[in-house]
C-alpha positions in Angstrom: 0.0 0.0 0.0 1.3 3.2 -1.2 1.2 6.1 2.2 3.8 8.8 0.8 2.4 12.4 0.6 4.2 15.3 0.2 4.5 17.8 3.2 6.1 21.2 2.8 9.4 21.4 5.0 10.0 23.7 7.6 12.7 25.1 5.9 10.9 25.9 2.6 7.7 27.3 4.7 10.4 30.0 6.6 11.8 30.9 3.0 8.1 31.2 1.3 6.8 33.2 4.7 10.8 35.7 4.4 9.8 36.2 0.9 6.5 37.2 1.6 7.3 40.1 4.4 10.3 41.1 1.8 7.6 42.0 -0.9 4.6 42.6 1.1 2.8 39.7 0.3 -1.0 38.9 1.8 -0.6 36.0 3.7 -3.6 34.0 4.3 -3.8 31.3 6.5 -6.5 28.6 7.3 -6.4 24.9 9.1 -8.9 21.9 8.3 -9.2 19.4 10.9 -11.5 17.6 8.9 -9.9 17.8 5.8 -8.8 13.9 6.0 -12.4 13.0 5.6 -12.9 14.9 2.3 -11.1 12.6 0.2 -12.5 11.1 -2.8 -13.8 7.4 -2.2 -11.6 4.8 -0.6 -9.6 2.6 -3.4 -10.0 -0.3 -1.3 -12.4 -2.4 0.8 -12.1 -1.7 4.2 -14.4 -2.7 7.2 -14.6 -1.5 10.5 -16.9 -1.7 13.6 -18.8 0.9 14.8 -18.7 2.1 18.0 -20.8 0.2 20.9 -23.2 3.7 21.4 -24.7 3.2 17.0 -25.8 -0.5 17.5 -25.5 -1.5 21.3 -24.4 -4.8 22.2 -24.9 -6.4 18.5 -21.0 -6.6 17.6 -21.8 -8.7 14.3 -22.2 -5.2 12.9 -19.9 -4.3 10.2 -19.7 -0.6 8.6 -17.8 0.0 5.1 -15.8 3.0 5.0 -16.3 5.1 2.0 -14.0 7.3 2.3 -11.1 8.0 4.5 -10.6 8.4 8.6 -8.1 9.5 10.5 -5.9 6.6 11.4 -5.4 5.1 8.4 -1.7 4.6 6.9 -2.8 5.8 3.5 -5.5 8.5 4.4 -3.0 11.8 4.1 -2.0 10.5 0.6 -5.4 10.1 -0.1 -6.7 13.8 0.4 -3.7 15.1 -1.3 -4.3 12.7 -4.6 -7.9 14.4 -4.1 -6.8 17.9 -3.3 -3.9 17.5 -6.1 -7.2 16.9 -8.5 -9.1 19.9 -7.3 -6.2 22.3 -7.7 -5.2 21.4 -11.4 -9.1 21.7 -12.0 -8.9 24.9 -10.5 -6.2 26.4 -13.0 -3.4 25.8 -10.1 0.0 24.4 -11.3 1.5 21.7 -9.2 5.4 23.1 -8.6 7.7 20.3 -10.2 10.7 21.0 -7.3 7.7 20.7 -4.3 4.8 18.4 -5.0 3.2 20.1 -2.1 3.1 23.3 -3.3 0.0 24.7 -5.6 0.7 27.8 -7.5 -1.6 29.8 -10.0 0.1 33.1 -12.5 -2.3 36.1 -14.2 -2.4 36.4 -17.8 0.9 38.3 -17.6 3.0 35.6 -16.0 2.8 37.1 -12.8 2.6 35.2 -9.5 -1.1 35.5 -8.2 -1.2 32.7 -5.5 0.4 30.4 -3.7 -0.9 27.5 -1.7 1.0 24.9 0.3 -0.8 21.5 1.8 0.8 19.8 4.9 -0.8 16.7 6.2 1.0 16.6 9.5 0.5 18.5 12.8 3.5 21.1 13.5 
């Protein structure tokens, strides 16, 4: 089972933030703790059983997962497959030196956005 997903490192997310105060960049910031259960449909079959307070003391109960949870090995590379998806859609460019990093240029070449996905806790 394929788990790798790219995470910005520290050192790139100091150089990105420097660059920003240099120019006098807008920096936006926002934080999904949920974001794990937005990815597109598992690509596997996976059971698990639900907890004792949705069905009581029948534990023959099985629920399929449809789409990710927190907890599995291969959930982070499953949002960012999904997220990857929604950004190209979206006009973004994936950058080819940092797989986690989104960027999207005006009609002049000129650098309107940047957007950086991390799928760990710092």
């Amino acid at each position: 089972m394929n788990t790798y997903a790219p995470t910005l490192p520290n050192e790139l997310l100091m150089t990105m933030t420097t660059s920003a105060a240099i120019y006098r960049w807008l920096i936006e910031t926002m934080d999904d703790e949920k974001a794990l259960l937005q990815s597109r449909d598992l690509r596997r079959v996976l059971y698990l059983r639900p907890p004792k307070e949705a069905v009581g003391d029948d534990r023959s109960t099985l629920w399929r997962l449809k789409t990710t949870v927190y907890g599995l090995a291969d959930a982070a590379r499953e949002w960012n497959l999904s997220i990857r998806k929604i950004m190209t859609e979206l006009d973004f460019t994936e950058s080819k030196m940092e797989p986690s990093i989104f960027f999207i240029e005006n009609q002049d070449y000129e650098l309107d956005g940047v957007i950086y996905m991390s799928t760990t806790s710092s």
